[in-house]
Structure formats: C-alpha cells, structure tokens
N, C-alpha and C positions, 0 to 999 in steps of 0.2 A: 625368527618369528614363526610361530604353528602355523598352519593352514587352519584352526581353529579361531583362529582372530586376525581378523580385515585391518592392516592400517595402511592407509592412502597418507599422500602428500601433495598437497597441491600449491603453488601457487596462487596468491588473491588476481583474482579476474583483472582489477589495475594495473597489476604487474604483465601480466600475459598478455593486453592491450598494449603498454607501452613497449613492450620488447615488437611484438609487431608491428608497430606505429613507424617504430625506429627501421625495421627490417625494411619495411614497402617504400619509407621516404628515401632510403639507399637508395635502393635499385632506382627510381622515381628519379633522383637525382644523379645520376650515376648515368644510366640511357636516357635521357632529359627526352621522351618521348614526344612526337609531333602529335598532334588529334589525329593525325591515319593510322599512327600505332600508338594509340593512348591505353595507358591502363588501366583496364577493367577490375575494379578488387568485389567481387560479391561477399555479403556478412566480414566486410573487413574487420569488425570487432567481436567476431564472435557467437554474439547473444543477436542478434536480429537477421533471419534469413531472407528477409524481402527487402531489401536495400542493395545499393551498390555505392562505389564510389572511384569517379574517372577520374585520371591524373594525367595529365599531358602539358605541353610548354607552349608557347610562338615566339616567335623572333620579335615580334611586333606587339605591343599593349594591347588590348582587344577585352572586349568586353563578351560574353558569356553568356548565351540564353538559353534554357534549357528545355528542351519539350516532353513532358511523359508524357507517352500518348495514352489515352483511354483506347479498354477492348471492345467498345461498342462504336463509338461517335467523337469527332473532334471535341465537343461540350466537355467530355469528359478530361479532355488535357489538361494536365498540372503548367504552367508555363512559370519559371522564376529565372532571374537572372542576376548574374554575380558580377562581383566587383571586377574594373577592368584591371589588366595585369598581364607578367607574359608567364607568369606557372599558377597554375587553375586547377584547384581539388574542385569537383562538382559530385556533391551529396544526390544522391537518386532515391527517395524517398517513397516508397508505393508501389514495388512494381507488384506486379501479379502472379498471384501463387498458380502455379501445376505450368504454364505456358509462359514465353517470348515475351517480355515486353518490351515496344518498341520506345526507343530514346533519341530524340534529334538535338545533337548540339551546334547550335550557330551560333557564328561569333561575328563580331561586329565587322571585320574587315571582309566579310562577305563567305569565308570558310565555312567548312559544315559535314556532317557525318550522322549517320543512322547508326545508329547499335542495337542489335535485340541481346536482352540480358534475363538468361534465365535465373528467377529466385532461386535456394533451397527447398527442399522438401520440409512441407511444418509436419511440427507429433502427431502419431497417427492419431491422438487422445485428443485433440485439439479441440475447444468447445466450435459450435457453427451457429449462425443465424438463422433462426428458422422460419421466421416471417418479418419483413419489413415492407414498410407503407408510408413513402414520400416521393420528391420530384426532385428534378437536378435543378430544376428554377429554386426550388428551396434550398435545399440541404449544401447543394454543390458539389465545391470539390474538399469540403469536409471531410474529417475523418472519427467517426464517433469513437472516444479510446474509453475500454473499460478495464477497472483494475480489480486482479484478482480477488475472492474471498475462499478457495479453498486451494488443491491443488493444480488446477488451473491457470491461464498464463496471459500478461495480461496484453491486452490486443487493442487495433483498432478495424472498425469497417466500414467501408464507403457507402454511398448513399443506395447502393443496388444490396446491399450484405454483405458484398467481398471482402476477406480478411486483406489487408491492405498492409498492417503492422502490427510485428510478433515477438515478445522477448520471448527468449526461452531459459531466462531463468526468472522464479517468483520474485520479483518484486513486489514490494507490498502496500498497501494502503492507499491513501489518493495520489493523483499526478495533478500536478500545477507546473504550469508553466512560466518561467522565470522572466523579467523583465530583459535578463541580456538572450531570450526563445532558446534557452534549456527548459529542460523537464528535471521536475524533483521528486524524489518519491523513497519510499522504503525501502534500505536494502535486503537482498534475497538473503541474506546469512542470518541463520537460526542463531537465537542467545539467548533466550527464556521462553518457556510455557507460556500461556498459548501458543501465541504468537508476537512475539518480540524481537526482530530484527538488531540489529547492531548498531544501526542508525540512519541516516539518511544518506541519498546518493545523488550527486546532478549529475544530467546527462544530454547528450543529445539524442536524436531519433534515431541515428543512424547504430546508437548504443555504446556510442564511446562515452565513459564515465571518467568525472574531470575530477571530481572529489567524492569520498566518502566520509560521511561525518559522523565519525564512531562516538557516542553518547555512553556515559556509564549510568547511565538508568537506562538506553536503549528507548527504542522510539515505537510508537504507537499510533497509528489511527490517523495524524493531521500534522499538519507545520503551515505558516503563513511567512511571507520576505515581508521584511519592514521596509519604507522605504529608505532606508542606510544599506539597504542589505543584506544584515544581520538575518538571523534565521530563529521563529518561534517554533518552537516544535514540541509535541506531549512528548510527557516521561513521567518518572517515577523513582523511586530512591529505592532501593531492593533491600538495605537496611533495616529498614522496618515494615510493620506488619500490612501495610494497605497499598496500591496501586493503583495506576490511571488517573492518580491526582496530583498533577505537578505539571509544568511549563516550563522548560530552559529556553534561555535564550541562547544562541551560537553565535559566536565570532565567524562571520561568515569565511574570513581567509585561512585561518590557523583551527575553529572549531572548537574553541574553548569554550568552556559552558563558564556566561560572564553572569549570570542572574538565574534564578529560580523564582518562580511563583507557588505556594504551597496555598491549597485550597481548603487543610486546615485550618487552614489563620480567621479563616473569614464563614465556613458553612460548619454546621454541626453534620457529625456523620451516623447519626443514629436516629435519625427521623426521616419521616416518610419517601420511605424505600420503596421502589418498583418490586414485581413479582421476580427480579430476575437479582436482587441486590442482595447479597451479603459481605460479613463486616468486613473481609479482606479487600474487597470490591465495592468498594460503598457510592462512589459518584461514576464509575466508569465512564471517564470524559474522552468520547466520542468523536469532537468538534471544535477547531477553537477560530475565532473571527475579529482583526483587529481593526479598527477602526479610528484612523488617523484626525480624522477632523474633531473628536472630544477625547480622544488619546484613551480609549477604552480597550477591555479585552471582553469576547465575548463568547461561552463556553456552554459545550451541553455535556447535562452530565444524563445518562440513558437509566443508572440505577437510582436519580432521585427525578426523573421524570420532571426537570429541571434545567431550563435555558437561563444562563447567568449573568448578567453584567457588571465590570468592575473595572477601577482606574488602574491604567498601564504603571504608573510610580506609586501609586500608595496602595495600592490591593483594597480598597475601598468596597466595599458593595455599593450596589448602585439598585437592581433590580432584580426579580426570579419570575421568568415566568414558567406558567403551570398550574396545574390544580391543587389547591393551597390546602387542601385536609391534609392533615396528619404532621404539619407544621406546628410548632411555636406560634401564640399566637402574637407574639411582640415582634416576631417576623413577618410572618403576614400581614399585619398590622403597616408594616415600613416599606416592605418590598416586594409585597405580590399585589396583580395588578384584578381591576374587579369589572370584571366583563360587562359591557353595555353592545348596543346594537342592535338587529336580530338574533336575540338568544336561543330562538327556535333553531339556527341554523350553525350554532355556534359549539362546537367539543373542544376540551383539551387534549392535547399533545401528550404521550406517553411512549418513554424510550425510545423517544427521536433520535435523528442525527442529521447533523451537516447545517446547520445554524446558520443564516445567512445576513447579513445589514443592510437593508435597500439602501439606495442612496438619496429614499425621501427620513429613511428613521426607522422604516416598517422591518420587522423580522421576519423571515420565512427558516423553512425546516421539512425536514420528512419527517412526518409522525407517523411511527412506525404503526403505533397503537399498542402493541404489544400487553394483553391482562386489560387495558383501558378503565383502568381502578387503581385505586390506590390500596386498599383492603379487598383482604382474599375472598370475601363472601358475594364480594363483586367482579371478579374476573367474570371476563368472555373468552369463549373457546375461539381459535385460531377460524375455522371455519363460522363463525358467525360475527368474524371481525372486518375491519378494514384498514387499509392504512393510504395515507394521502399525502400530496403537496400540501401546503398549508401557508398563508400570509398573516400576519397579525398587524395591527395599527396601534403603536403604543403613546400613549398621552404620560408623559414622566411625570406632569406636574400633577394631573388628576390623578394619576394610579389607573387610569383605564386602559382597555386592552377591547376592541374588535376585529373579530376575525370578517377580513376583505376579501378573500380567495379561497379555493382550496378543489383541487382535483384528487377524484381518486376515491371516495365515500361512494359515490355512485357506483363502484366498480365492485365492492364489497369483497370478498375471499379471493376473486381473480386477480386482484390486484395488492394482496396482502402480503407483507413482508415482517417478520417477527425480527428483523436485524437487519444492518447494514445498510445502504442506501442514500441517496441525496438530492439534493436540491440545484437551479441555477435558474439568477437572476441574468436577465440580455437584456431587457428593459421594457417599460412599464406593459402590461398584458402579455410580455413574449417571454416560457420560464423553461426549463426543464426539470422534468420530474422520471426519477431512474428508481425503481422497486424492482432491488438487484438481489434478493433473496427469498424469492416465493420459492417454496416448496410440497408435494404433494402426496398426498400417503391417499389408496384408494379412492382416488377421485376428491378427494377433500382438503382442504390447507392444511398441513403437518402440526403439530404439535410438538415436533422436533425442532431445531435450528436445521438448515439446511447442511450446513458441516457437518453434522449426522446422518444426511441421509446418501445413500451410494444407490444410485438406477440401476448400477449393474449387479449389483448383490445379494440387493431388498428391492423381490418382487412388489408392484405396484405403486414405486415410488419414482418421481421425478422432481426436476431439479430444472428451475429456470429464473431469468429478469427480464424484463422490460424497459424500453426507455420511451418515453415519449418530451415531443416539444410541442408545447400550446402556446397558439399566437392569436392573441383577440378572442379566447374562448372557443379559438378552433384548434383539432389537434391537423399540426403540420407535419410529422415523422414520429413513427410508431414503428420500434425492435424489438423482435424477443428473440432471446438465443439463448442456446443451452447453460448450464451451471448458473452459479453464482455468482454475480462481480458485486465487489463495494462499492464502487462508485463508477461514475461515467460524468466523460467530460468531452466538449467538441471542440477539436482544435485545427487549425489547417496544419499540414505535415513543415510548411516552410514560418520561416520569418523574416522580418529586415537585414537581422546581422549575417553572419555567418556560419552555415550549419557545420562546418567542417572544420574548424577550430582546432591544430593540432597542439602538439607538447602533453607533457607529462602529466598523469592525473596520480591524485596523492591519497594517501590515507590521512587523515587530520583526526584531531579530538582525540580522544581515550577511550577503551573499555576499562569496565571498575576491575579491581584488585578480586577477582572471585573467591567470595571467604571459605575458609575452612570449617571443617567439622573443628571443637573443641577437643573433644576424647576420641582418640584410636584404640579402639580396643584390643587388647592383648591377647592376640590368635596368632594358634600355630602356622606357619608357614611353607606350602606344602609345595615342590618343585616341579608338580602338573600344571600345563596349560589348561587353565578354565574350560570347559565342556563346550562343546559347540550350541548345545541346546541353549547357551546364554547367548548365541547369537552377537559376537561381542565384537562391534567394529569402532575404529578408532580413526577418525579422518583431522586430518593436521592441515592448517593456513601458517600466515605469517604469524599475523597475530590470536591465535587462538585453537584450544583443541576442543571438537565434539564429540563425545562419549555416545555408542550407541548401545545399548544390552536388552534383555530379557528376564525379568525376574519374577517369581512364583510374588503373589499378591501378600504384602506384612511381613517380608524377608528383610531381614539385615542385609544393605549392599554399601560400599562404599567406594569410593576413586582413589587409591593411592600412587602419590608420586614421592617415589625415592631418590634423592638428592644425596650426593656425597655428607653436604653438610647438613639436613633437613629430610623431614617427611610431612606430606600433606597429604589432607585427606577428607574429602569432599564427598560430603553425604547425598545416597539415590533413595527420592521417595519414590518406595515402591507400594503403596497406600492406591486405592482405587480415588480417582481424582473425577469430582463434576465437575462440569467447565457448568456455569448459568450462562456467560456470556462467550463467543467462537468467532469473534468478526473475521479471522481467517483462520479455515481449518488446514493452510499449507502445510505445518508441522506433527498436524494429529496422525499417529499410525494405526494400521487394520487390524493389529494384537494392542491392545490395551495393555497388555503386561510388557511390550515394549517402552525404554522411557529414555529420552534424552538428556543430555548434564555438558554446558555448555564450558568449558573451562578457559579464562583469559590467560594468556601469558605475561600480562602487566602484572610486574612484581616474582616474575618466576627468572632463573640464570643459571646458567649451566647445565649438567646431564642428571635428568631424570628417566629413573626405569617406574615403567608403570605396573600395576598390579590390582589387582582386584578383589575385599574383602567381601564374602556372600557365607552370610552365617556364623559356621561355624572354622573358618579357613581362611588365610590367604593363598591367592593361587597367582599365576606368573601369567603375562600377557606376550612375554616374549617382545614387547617393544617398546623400545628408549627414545627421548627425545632431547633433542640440542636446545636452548632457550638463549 
C-alpha cells in the first residue's frame, strides 16, 4: 500500500467490548477479589470516560449499596443498591470530570470501603454549559442527556452544569430509554448522506452495547418499543427516488425488518411542501409516536408542515394536523382540523418535530416555525421568527383543533430554532421544551442551519440550545450550552434492573446489498497510486467499507473492486449537493469537494483489489480486501 492512500482496519466496537468483557471477567474470576482489593475498571467499554465499574466477591451473600458522593453536599449523592449475591459488578455512573470522585460501598453484613476514582480526560472540543438556572429540590439527582446534531458528542449534566456523562463516539438522534433501563439510540457508523447511521444500538450508561440493529434502509431521526418489544424505527428504501418516508418494524431479538409502513400509500407527495421540501425529500419524517390504546401511529412530517395520524394494521389515515392551504381540498375537507378557541392567540406549527400524545388525546410538538407559510411570498425571516412548545386539543369527531399551551412566542429569535428539537410531557402543566438549534450570524438568528455554521471559522457566528422545564406556568430549570443538540431528555443515570448486565453483544439485522454502477467504462489502466491531492482513505469494519476521497466538482469518479471472478463498481457523486434539511451535520466535511461512499460487504466473498476510476484512468489503491 503507498503512503498515498490511508487504509485502517478496525474491529466493530461490539467486538472490541466483548473481547474485553471476556478479558476483566478472567482476571475477576481467576483472583476472585475481596472489596479491599476490588476491581476498579475506569471506561471499561471504551466510549464513556466518567464511569467506572468495581468487581469484587464475599464469602457471604450481601447485599450492595453504593454511594457516589456529590462534590459539593451529601443532597448531591447518587445512593443505589444491588441485588444481594457473593460476586457484585457495581456500575459507577457520574463521577466527575478533572477530580477524585468519592464512592462508598457498603454492604449489608456491615463491610465497607471508600474509593476515589478518577474519570478520563473529556475532548478538549467538548461542547460546555454556559448558564443554568434550577435547584437540587427540583431537578435533583437527574441528569439532563442531550444528543448530538453535529460533530459533537452526546452528553449529560447535572443540575449545577456538570458534565456528568460522555460518549465519545457520535451517536445519533434521540435517546429513549428501554423498559428493561437500557438506552437506544442511533448508531455512530456513517452509511449514507447526510446523516444516516447503519441503525440502531442499545446500551447501557456505562457504554456497553448489547445489540446493533443493522437496517438496510438505515435509521433516522426516531424509533418507539412497542409493548412486545419489537422496535419501530424510521427508514427508507435507497431503491428509489425519495427518503424519510417509511417505518420498519424490528424483530427485537434477531432484527429482522418483519413490516414496513410506506407513506406513499396514504399522503400525496406533491402538495403543500414547506420552504425546506423537495421531491427527493418530500415528508422528511422527523417523529413517529405510537399509541397503544387506539393502536395508532403518529408521525411528523417537517417538509409538509404536517402531524399525521394512522392505523398501526391498515395504514388508514385518520387525521393531519397543520395549516391546510395548499392541500386537496377533498383532504381537507376529511382530515384537517378547523381551529376554534381564542384564534387571536392561536398559530400553526411549521416544520416541527418530536410529536407527542398526551394521555388525555392532546398533541404537542416543537414547532420549529421555520418560513411560517406555506407560500413563498409569505415567508419570515429567521430573525423576525419564533419557535415554541406548543399543545393542541383535538376533537376527532368535530374536526376541531384548539391550541391550550404554548411557550416560547414570547421569546421570539432568542429562542428560535430553524431545526431539530423536542418536546416532553411529565404531566399535566409540567413539560419540557429543548430549542436545540438556535444559531447566530451578527447578532441575529442565522438564516443558515446550524450544521452550517462553524464559531471558529466564521467570524460573528455562534452556535447554541436551550432547555427549559415549566411547571404550572413557571419555568423550573433553564440550560443553555454550546452547539447543537437534537434532542434532550431527563433521566436518572440508574434503574430497577441491573446496570451491568454482562455476555456478548451482537450484530443483528442486515445492511442492504450496496448497488452497483450499471456501465464501467472502458479506461486505460494506469499502474500509479492515485495522487495524494485525492486524499484517498479507505477504513475497513466487519461488516462494511467506507470510501473517503477528494474530487474536483462534475468529475467522473468511481469505486472499483476487482474480484477473481467479478468487478464492481460503485459510483461518486461528485456534483455540489444542497442539504435543505442537516438534523446532524456529524458527517458533513470542511472541503465540500470531499465525499463519502459507504460500501456494505453483504453480497461481496472473497479477494477484492480496490481501485479507483477519476476521469479519464484507472489508477491502483494499493489495497485488497478479504470478504
């Protein structure tokens, strides 16, 4: 291989987990340590540096209580305790970044020991909290997690700011938290433009990942657990020409995709589109929300400015809400609802996200606002917009709709978010509202996406979100900290079960069959390593390889892999590309003429030499790979 072209090999992060897993239960079992010489593992998985996890034995069954202590006041202690037993993994959840934290573990037979355990050191790029405003009587010993929207990472912090919990690799999209207290969320592994991950991961806090639930439409934006289990999650079919319109369902053990929902069947995709909509991206669905008691799904779509309702088995429409111009009007007519109330007080929602189902009926949302028109001769500019919480009251058999709620209009451009974002219901008056992409050019709300804007590069520009929680029309805890995050959610760092949960985590489900170009064209084949000004890195997993390069803008470039018996050949657009919609700009790079090209090993066997057509040549990469 030249020095002219980068190719890594790494093992997938499940694999590099289990080989450790395997390695510390050894030893662990092997010196069956007492609590005076217990063992300390910091970042035993890796990807989270403010955790730890102690391992020791007793001769005797004992029960486990653990104390993290807080750096200011005992109020602040974490106190959980574990099931009684004589070999005890104890999960340490929170300690504290830069210093010591102290940890006392007592056990039920009257033993005990203090440990101070220092974290890791987090990236020095690490976003911070720049102002927060609540109380330990409120907030507690919560931990507000917010997940990334750009290259940033996603975190949580305690009710003082403290970063508390850190992956350090992107994960993506929202985090929900499972019925057995794992965490689900997008995995970090790049597989399509924008931003489309490989699929989903559960995990615990501590960062041990049990599965990976590889999607061959790849995952987007949302997933809900049904109560079976099973896993709804957005997707898309890369087959054909549009995106962000589809729903698989997952076999939650094995990851099979057992159903699809296609929002074809049921929306027309050429009518009243947001300022942000076009026809590849026609519903960009943002949100999805199911609800068990009328066996519905309920979905926002951000490019038809559009909350939807529909039956879980027949794909049925049921309802749209939103501002009905530019609709059918035999749609409207059936399934848009017609506002009563104080209409003085009353807007629609535009390119919302995060869809919520009270549990009287009511819908809430973030409405981002974004254009807040449906026709261009009515846009508002960013800085004379707003965006808000928002609650609606729907009457299904009237067709009416009153808006009951809504914070954040008062706040007007300080609190404006052109993307990303969400909502949460705690119960009735008590909500949160996170406006996780305000961004600012010259003192004014951007006109950009945030994913476009860089502080460090483009003077005059900054980058930040907010979270607040309102209880009874007061606000109880107010953040703001740097970057971008998609979402936020509050969670305590323990649960009932058991955070430490060991054994093998798997890959499950598939990536698709990555298609070919049709025609290779017939170019000379020239025995130079490709030029380094292509910048040309090639990073290998188990299952999959990602192409990196550099190519002059309307160049012919292609991927070729040469097989004994075969050649393929997987086309790079190198076309200047607008994103309208960036819910994470993880993937985007600082040269625009750089471009990514994901390629799956599903359906590839045996030795391929790789190569690379650019114009008018093929040129040699110098690296093979095994499949």
């Amino acid at each position: 291989m030249s020095d002219k072209v980068i190719h890594t090999y790494e093992d997938h992060l499940i694999t590099r987990q289990n080989r450790a897993e395997k390695e510390f239960l050894a030893a662990f079992e092997k010196e069956k340590p007492s609590l005076a010489q217990a063992h300390v593992l910091v970042n035993p998985y890796f990807i989270n540096p403010l955790c730890a996890l102690i391992l020791f034995k007793t001769d005797k069954p004992a029960v486990p209580t653990m104390t993290l202590h807080g750096k200011r006041n005992d109020r602040e202690n974490i106190v959980k305790s574990f099931p009684e037993g004589t070999s005890h993994a104890i999960p340490v959840i929170g300690l504290y970044e830069g210093v010591p934290t102290r940890v006392t573990v007592s056990l039920s037979t009257g033993e005990g020991r203090v440990f101070e355990i220092q974290g890791q050191p987090l990236p020095e790029d690490v976003c911070r909290c720049r102002n927060i405003n609540t109380s330990m009587d409120y907030f507690g010993n919560n931990f507000m997690f917010l997940t990334p929207a750009g290259k940033n990472l996603p975190m949580g912090f305690d009710y003082m700011g403290d970063i508390r919990w850190l992956l350090t690799v992107n994960t993506m999209f929202d985090i929900k938290r499972l019925r057995n207290g794992n965490i689900m969320t997008g995995s970090h592994r790049f597989c399509h433009m924008p931003y489309c991950p490989t699929g989903l991961v559960e995990l615990n806090l501590l960062g041990k990942i049990y599965k990976e639930y590889r999607m061959p439409g790849n995952y987007h934006h949302d997933h809900w657990e049904l109560p079976d289990g099973n896993i709804l999650a957005l997707t898309q079919d890369f087959t054909r020409d549009t995106v962000e319109d589809m729903i698989a369902l997952l076999d939650r053990e094995t990851g099979e995709v057992l159903r699809t929902w296609d929002y074809k069947t049921f929306l027309p995709q050429n009518v009243a589109g947001s300022g942000s909509q076009d026809a590849h991206d026609w519903f960009h669905n943002n949100a999805l929300w199911y609800n068990d008691k009328n066996k519905t799904i309920t979905i926002s779509g951000r490019h038809q400015d559009a909350v939807v309702n529909f039956d879980y088995e027949t794909s049925k429409l049921n309802w749209i809400i939103g501002d009905p111009e530019g609709w059918p009007k035999e749609m409207v007519d059936k399934y848009f609802f017609k506002p009563v109330g104080n209409l003085s007080k009353f807007d629609w929602q535009y390119e919302q996200h995060a869809c919520v189902v009270c549990p009287d009926g009511d819908i809430m949302m973030f409405d981002n606002g974004q254009y807040r028109a449906k026709v261009k001769e009515k846009y508002i500019r960013n800085r004379d917009n707003f965006s808000r919480g928002v609650r609606y009251r729907i009457n299904t058999e009237k067709m009416e709709i009153e808006q009951v709620w809504q914070y954040g209009k008062e706040l007007g451009e300080s609190f404006f978010s052109p993307y990303i974002c969400n909502v949460e219901y705690y119960d009735e008056g008590h909500y949160l509202i996170h406006s996780g992409g305000i961004g600012w050019k010259d003192g004014y709300a951007s006109d950009l996406l945030g994913a476009f804007l860089n502080p460090k590069t483009q003077p005059g520009t900054d980058l930040c979100a907010k979270t607040v929680e309102q209880k009874d029309g007061v606000v109880m805890y107010y953040m703001e900290v740097d970057g971008n995050f998609y979402r936020a959610e509050k969670l305590y760092p323990y649960h009932d079960g058991d955070n430490a949960a060991f054994g093998e985590g798997r890959l499950v489900g598939n990536l698709d069959v990555t298609p070919t170009f049709d025609t290779i064209p017939e170019l000379p084949e020239v025995k130079e390593v490709i030029d380094s000004w292509h910048q040309v890195r090639i990073e290998e997993d188990e299952d999959r390889i990602v192409f990196h390069g550099r190519f002059a803008r309307g160049s012919l470039a292609m991927v070729l892999l040469e097989g004994e018996h075969e050649k393929r050949g997987y086309y790079i657009n190198t076309a200047a590309t607008q994103y309208l919609a960036m819910c994470s700009g993880a993937y985007l790079e600082e040269d625009d003429r750089v471009v990514k090209l994901n390629i799956s090993k599903n359906g590839l066997s045996g030795r391929y030499d790789i190569k690379i057509l650019v114009d008018e040549a093929v040129y040699q990469t110098g690296v093979s790979l095994f499949c």
